[in-house]
KELUMTOR-124794 format. One record per residue (C-alpha): residue number from 1; residue in one letter; x, y, z. Coordinates in nm, 3 decimals, padded with zeros to 5 digits. Layout:
BEGIN
{nr: NUM | rest: A | x: X | y: Y | z: Z}
...
END
This chain:
BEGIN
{nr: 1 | rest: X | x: 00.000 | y: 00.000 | z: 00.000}
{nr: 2 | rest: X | x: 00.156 | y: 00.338 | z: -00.058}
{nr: 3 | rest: X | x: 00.068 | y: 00.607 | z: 00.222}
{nr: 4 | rest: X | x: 00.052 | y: 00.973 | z: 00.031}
{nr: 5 | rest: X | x: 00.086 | y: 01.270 | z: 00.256}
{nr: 6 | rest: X | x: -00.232 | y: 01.472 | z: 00.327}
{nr: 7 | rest: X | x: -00.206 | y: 01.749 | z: 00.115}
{nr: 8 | rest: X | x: -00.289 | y: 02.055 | z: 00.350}
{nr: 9 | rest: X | x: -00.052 | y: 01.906 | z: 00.624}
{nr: 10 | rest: X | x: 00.215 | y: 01.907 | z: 00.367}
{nr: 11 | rest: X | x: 00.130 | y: 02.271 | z: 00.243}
{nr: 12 | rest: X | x: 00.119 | y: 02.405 | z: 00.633}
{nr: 13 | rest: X | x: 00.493 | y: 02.242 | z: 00.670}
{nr: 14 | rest: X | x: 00.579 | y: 02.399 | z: 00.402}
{nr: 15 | rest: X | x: 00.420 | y: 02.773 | z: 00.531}
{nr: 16 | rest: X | x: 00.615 | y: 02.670 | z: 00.825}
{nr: 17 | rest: X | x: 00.974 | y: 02.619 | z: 00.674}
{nr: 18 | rest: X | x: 00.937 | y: 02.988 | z: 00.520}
{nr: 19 | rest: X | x: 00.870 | y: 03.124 | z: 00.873}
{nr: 20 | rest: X | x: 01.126 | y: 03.323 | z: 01.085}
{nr: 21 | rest: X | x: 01.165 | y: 03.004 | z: 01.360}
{nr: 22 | rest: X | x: 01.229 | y: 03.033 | z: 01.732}
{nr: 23 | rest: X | x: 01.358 | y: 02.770 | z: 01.965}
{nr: 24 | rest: X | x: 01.156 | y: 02.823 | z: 02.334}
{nr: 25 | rest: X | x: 01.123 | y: 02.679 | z: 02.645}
{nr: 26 | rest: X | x: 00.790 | y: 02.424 | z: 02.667}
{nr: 27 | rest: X | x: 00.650 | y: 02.651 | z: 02.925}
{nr: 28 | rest: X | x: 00.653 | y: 02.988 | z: 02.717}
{nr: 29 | rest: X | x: 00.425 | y: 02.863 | z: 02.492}
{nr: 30 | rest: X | x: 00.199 | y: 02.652 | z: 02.715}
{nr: 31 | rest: X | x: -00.092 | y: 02.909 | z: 02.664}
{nr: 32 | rest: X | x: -00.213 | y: 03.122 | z: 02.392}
{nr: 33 | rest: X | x: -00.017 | y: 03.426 | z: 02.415}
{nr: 34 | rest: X | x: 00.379 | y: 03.426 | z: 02.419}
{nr: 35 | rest: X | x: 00.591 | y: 03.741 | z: 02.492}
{nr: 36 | rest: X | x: 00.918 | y: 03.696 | z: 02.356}
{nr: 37 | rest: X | x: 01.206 | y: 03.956 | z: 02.563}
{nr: 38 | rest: X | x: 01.590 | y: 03.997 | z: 02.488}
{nr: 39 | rest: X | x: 01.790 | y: 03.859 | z: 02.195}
{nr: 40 | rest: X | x: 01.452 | y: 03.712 | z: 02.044}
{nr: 41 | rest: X | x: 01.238 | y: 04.048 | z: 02.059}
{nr: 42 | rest: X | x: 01.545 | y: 04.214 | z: 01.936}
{nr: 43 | rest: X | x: 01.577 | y: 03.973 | z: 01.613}
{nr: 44 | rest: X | x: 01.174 | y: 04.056 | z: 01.582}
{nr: 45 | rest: X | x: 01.189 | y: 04.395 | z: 01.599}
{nr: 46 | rest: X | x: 01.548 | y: 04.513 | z: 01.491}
{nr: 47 | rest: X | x: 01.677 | y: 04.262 | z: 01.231}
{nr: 48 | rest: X | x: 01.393 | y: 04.129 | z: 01.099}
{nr: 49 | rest: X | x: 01.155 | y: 04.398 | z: 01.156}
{nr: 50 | rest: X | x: 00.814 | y: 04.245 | z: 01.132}
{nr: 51 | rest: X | x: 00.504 | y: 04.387 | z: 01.153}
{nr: 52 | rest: X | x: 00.193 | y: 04.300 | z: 01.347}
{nr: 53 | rest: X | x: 00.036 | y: 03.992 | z: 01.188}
{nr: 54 | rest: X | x: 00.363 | y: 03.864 | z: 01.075}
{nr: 55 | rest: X | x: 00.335 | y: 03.508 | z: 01.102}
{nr: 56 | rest: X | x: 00.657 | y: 03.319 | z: 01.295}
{nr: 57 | rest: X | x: 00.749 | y: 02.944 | z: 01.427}
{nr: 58 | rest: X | x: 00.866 | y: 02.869 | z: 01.802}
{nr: 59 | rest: X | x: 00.957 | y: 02.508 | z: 01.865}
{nr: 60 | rest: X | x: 00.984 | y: 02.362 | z: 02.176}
{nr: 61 | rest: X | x: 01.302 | y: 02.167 | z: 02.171}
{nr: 62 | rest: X | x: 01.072 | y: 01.823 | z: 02.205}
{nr: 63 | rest: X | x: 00.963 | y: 01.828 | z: 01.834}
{nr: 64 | rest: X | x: 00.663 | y: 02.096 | z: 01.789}
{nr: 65 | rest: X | x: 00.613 | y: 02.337 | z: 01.560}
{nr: 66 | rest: X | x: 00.378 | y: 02.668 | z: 01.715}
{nr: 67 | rest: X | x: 00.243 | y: 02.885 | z: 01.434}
{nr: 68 | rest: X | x: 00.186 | y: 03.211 | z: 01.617}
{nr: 69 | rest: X | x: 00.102 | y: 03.546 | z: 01.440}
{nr: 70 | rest: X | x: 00.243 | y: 03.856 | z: 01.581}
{nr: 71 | rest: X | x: 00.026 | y: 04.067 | z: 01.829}
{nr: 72 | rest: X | x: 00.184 | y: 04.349 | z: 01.941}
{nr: 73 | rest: X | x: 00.588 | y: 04.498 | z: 01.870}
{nr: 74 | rest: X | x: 00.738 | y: 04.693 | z: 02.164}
{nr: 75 | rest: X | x: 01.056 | y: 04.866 | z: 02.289}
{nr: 76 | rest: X | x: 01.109 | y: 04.548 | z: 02.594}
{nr: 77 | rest: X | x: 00.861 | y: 04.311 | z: 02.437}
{nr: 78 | rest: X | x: 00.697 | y: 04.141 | z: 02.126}
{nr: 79 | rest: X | x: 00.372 | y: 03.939 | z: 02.211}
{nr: 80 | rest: X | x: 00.242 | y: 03.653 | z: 01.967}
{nr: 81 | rest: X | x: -00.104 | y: 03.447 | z: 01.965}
{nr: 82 | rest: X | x: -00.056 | y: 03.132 | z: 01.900}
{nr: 83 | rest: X | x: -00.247 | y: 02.992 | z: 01.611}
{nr: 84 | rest: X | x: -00.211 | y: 02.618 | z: 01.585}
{nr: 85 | rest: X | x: 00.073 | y: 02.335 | z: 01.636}
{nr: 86 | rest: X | x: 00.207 | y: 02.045 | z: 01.458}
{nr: 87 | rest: X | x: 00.461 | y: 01.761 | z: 01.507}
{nr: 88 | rest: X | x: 00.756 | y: 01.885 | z: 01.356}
{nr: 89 | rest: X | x: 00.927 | y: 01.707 | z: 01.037}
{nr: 90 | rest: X | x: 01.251 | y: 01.675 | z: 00.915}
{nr: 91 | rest: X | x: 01.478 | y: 01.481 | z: 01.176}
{nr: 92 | rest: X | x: 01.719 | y: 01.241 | z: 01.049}
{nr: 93 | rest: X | x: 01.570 | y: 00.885 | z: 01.104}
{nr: 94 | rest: X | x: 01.964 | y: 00.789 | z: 01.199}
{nr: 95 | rest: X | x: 02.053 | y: 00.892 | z: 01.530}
{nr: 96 | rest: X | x: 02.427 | y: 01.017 | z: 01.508}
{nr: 97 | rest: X | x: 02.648 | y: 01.109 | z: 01.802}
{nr: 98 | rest: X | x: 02.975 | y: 01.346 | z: 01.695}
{nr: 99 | rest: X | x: 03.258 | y: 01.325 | z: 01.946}
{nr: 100 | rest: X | x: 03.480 | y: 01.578 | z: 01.796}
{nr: 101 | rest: X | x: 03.826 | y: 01.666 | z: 01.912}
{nr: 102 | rest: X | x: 03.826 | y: 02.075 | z: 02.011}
{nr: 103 | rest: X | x: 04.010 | y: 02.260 | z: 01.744}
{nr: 104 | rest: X | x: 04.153 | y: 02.581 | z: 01.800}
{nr: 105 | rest: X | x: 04.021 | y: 02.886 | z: 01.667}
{nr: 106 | rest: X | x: 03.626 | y: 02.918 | z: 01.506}
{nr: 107 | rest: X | x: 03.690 | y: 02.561 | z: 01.353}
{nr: 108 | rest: X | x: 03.522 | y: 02.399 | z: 01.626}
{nr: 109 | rest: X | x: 03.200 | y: 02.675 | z: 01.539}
{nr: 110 | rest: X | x: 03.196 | y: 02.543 | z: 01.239}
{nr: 111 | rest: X | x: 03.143 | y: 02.164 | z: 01.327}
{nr: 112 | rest: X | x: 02.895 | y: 02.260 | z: 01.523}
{nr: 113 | rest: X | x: 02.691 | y: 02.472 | z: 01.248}
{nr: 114 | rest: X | x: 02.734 | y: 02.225 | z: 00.988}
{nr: 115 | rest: X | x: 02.683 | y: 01.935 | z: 01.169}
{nr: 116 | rest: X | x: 02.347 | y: 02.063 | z: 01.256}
{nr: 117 | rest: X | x: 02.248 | y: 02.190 | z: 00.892}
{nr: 118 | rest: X | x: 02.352 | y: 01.801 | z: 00.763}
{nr: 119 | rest: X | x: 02.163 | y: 01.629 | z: 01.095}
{nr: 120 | rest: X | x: 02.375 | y: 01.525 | z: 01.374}
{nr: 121 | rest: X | x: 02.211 | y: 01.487 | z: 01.650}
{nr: 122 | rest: X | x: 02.432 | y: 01.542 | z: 01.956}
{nr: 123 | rest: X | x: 02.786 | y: 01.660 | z: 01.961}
{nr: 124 | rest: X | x: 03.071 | y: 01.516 | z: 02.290}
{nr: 125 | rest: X | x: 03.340 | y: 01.777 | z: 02.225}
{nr: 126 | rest: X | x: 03.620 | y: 01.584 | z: 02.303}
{nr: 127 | rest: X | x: 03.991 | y: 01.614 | z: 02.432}
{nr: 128 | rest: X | x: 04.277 | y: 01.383 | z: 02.284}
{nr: 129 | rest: X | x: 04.637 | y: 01.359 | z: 02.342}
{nr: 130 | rest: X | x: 04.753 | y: 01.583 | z: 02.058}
{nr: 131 | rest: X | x: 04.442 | y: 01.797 | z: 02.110}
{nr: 132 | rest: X | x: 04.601 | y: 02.177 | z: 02.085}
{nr: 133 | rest: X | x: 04.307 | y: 02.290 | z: 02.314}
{nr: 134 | rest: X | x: 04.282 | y: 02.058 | z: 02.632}
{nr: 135 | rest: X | x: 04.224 | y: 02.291 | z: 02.901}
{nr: 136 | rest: X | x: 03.877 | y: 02.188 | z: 03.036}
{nr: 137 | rest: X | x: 03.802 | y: 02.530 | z: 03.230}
{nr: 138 | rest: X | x: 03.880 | y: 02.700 | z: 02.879}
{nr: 139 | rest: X | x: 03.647 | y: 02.452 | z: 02.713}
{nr: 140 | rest: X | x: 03.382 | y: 02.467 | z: 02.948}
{nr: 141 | rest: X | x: 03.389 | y: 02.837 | z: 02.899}
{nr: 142 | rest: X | x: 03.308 | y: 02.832 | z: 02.515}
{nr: 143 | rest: X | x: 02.942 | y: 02.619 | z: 02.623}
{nr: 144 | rest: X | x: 02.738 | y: 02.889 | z: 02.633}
{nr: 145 | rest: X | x: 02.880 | y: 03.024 | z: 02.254}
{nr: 146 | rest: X | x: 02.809 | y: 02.655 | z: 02.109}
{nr: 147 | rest: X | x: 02.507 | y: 02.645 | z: 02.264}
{nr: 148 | rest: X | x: 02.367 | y: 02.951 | z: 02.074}
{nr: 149 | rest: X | x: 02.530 | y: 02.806 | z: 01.744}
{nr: 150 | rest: X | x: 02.330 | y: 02.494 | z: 01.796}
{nr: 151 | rest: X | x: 02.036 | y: 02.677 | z: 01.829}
{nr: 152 | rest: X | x: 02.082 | y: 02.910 | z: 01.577}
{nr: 153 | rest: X | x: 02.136 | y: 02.645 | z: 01.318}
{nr: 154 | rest: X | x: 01.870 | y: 02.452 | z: 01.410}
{nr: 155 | rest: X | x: 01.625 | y: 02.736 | z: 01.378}
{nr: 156 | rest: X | x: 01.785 | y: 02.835 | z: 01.049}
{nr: 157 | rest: X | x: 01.747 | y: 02.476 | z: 00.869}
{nr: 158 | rest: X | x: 01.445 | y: 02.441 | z: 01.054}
{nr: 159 | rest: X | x: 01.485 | y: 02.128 | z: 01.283}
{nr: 160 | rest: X | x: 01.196 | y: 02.057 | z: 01.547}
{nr: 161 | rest: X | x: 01.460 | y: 01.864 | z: 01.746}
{nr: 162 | rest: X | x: 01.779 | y: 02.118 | z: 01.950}
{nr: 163 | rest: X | x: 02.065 | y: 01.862 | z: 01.895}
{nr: 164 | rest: X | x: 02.221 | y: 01.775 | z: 02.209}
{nr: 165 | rest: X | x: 02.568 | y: 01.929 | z: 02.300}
{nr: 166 | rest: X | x: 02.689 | y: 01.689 | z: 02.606}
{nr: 167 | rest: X | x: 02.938 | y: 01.775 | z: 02.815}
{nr: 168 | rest: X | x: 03.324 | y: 01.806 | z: 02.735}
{nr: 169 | rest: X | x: 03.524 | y: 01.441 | z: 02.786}
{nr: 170 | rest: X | x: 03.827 | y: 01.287 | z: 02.720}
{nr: 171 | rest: X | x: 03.841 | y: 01.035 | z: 02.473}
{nr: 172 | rest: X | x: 03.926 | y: 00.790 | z: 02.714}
{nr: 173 | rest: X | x: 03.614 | y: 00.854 | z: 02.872}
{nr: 174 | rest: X | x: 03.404 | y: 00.886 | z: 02.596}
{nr: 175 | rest: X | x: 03.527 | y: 00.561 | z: 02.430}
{nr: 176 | rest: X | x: 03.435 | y: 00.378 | z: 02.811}
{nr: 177 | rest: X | x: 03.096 | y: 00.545 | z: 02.813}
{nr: 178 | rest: X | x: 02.961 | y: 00.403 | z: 02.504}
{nr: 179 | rest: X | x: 03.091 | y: 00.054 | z: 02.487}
{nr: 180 | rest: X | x: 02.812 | y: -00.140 | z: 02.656}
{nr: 181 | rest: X | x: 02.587 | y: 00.055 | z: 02.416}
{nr: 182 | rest: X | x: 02.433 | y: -00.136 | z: 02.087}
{nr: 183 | rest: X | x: 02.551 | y: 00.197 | z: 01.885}
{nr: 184 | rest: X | x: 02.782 | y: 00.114 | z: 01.581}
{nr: 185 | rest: X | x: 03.101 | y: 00.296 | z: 01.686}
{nr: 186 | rest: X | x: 03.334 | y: 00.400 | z: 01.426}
{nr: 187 | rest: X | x: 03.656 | y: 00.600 | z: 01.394}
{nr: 188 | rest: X | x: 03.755 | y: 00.748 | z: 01.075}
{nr: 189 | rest: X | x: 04.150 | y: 00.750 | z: 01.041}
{nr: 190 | rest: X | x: 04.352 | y: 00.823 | z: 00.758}
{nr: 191 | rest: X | x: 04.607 | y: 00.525 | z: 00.874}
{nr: 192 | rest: X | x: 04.317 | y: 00.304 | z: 00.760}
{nr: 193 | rest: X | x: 04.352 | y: 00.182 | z: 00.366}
{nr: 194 | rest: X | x: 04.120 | y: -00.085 | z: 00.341}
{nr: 195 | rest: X | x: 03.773 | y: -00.087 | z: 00.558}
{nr: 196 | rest: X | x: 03.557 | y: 00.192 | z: 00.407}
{nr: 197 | rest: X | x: 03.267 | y: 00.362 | z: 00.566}
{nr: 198 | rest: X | x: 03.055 | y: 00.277 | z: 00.312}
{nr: 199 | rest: X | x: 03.143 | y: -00.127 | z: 00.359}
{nr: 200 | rest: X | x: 03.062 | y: -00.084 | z: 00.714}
{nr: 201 | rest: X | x: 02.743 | y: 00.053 | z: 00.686}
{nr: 202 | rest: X | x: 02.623 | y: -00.151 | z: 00.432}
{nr: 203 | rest: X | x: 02.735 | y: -00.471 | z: 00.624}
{nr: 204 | rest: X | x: 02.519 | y: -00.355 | z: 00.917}
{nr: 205 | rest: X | x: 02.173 | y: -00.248 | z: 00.784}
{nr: 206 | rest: X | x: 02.159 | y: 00.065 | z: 00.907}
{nr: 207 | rest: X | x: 01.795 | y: 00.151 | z: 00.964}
{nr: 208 | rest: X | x: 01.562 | y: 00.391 | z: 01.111}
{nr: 209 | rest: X | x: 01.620 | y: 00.398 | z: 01.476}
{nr: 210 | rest: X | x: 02.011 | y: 00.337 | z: 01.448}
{nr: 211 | rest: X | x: 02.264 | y: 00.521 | z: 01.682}
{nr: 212 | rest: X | x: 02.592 | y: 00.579 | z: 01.510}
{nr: 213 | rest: X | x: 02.877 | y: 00.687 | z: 01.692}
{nr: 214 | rest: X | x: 03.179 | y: 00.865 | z: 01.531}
{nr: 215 | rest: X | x: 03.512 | y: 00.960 | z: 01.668}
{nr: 216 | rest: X | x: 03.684 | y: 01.269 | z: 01.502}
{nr: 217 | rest: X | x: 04.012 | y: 01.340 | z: 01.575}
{nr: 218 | rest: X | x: 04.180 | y: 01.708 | z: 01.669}
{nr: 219 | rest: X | x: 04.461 | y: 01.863 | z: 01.406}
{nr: 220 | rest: X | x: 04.725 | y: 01.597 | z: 01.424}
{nr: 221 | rest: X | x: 04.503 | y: 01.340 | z: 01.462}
{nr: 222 | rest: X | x: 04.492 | y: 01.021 | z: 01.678}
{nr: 223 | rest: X | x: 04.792 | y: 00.858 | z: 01.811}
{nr: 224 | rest: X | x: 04.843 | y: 00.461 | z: 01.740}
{nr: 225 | rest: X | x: 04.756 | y: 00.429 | z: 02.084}
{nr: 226 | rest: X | x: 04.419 | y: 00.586 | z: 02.091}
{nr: 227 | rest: X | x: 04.313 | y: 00.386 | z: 01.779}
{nr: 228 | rest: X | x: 04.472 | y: 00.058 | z: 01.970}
{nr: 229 | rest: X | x: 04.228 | y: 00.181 | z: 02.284}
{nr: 230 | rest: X | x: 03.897 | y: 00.267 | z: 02.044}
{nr: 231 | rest: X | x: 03.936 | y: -00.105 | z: 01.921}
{nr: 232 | rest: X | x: 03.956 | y: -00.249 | z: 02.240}
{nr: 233 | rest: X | x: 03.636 | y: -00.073 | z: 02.286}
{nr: 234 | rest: X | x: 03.439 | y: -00.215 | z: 01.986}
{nr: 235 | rest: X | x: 03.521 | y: 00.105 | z: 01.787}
{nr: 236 | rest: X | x: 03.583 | y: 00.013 | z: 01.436}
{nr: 237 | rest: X | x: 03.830 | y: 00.241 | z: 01.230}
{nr: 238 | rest: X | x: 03.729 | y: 00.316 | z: 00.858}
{nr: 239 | rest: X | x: 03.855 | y: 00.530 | z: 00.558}
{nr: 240 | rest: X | x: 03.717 | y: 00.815 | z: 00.407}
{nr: 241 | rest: X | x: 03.874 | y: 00.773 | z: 00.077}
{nr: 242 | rest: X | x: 04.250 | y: 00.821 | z: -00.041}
{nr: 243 | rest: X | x: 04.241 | y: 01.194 | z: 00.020}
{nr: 244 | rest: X | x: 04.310 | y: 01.338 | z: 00.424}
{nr: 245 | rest: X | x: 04.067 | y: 01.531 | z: 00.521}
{nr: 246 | rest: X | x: 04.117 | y: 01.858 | z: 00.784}
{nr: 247 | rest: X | x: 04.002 | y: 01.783 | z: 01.114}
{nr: 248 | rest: X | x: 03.704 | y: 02.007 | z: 01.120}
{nr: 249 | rest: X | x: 03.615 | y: 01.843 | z: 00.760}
{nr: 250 | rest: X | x: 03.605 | y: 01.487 | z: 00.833}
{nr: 251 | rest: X | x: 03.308 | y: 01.469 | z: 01.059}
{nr: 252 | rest: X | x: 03.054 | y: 01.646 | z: 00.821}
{nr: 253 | rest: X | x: 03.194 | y: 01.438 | z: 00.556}
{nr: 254 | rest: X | x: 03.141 | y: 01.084 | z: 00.754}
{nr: 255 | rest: X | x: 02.767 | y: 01.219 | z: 00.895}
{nr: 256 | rest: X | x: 02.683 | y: 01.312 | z: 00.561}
{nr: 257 | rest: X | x: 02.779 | y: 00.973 | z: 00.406}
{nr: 258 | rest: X | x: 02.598 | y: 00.808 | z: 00.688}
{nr: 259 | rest: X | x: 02.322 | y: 01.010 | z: 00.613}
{nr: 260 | rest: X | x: 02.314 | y: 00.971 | z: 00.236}
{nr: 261 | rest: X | x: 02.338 | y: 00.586 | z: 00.258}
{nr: 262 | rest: X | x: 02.007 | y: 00.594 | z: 00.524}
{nr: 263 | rest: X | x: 01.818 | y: 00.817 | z: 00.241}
{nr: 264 | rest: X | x: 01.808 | y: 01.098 | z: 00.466}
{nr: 265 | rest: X | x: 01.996 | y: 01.281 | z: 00.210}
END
């Protein structure tokens, strides 16, 4: 039997992925008014400069959409009614974990913003030996940036779901954490010539529901010694192809192919 989509839901997803979108708490929007303050009322009413009747999207974080129209635009405040909701669409079917090594500079940013747009969905930034950041404190600091460029880029590409950012680990920690888990756990490495990612996944049946786990390294990459400790925890090491990728490359490379090979993509 083939299922075709209802017509006018598909139409009001559609209205919805034109919409300015705004991630909220559950409890803003638990009645019919909202009053948006700070950063949110400033995008509103400075950047984007709507008008009353303007119609925006909040989501929840838990995976619905709020159609609310605008009410009222003022100097502390913007008020919206809320018109209807909807489950949100558009999640990945694959659920992928990124544990990628910090990398100095706005590299690290940039995981984060692409990961997002291609559909990872939770990031473990991660500390190994020849990580060039590895102060924790210093780490720990940059949350509440990363946090915004989550939730930026999930508003922009219009996920229902906020990916996860976990806290900050060493690899030795993160490889322990995960080992009793039924994820498939790989670790791309450029000392790896002959198991490809796309072998791998098509050896396991990768299906709707599936956790993949995926081990990035920092700038110089993982020592023989971490990729001796990944396999001794049931992390498999694969290629990406005859070409090295940078370190802030390889991860949205991997997710994508992942992605592609679920038809997510």
């Amino acid at each position: 039997m083939v299922v075709r989509p209802n017509p006018a839901f598909v139409a009001a997803e559609a209205g919805r992925h034109t919409m300015h979108r705004f991630f909220v708490s559950p409890e803003v929007v638990a009645t019919s008014s909202v009053t948006l303050t700070g950063d949110q009322a400033h995008q509103v009413r400075r950047v984007l400069r709507l008008q009353p009747g303007a119609e925006v999207a909040l989501l929840d974080g838990s995976g619905w959409v709020y159609r609310c129209a605008v009410a009222s635009v003022n100097t502390a405040d913007v008020r919206l009614d809320v018109l209807d909701r909807t489950q949100g669409q558009g999640e990945p079917s694959v659920y992928i974990v990124l544990h990628q090594a910090v990398l100095k500079g706005d590299h690290f940013n940039w995981v984060l913003q692409k990961g997002v747009e291609v559909g990872v969905s939770a990031f473990v930034p991660t500390v190994c030996a020849r990580s060039v950041v590895d102060d924790m404190q210093a780490i720990d600091a940059r949350r509440g940036r990363w946090e915004r460029i989550i939730r930026e880029a999930a508003e922009q590409c219009g996920r229902p779901l906020l990916p996860e950012l976990r806290p900050a680990q060493l690899l030795s920690q993160s490889l322990e954490a995960g080992e009793q888990s039924s994820a498939l756990r790989l670790i791309p490495w450029e000392g790896e010539h002959v198991t490809r990612l796309g072998q791998v996944l098509a050896a396991c049946n990768v299906a709707a529901g599936t956790c993949i786990e995926l081990f990035v390294g920092p700038e110089g990459g993982f020592t023989e010694d971490e990729i001796e400790r990944a396999r001794r925890h049931c992390v498999q090491r694969v290629t990406l192809g005859p070409r090295v990728l940078r370190a802030e490359t390889a991860g949205i490379v991997a997710a994508t192919a992942i992605l592609v090979h679920a038809g997510e993509l």
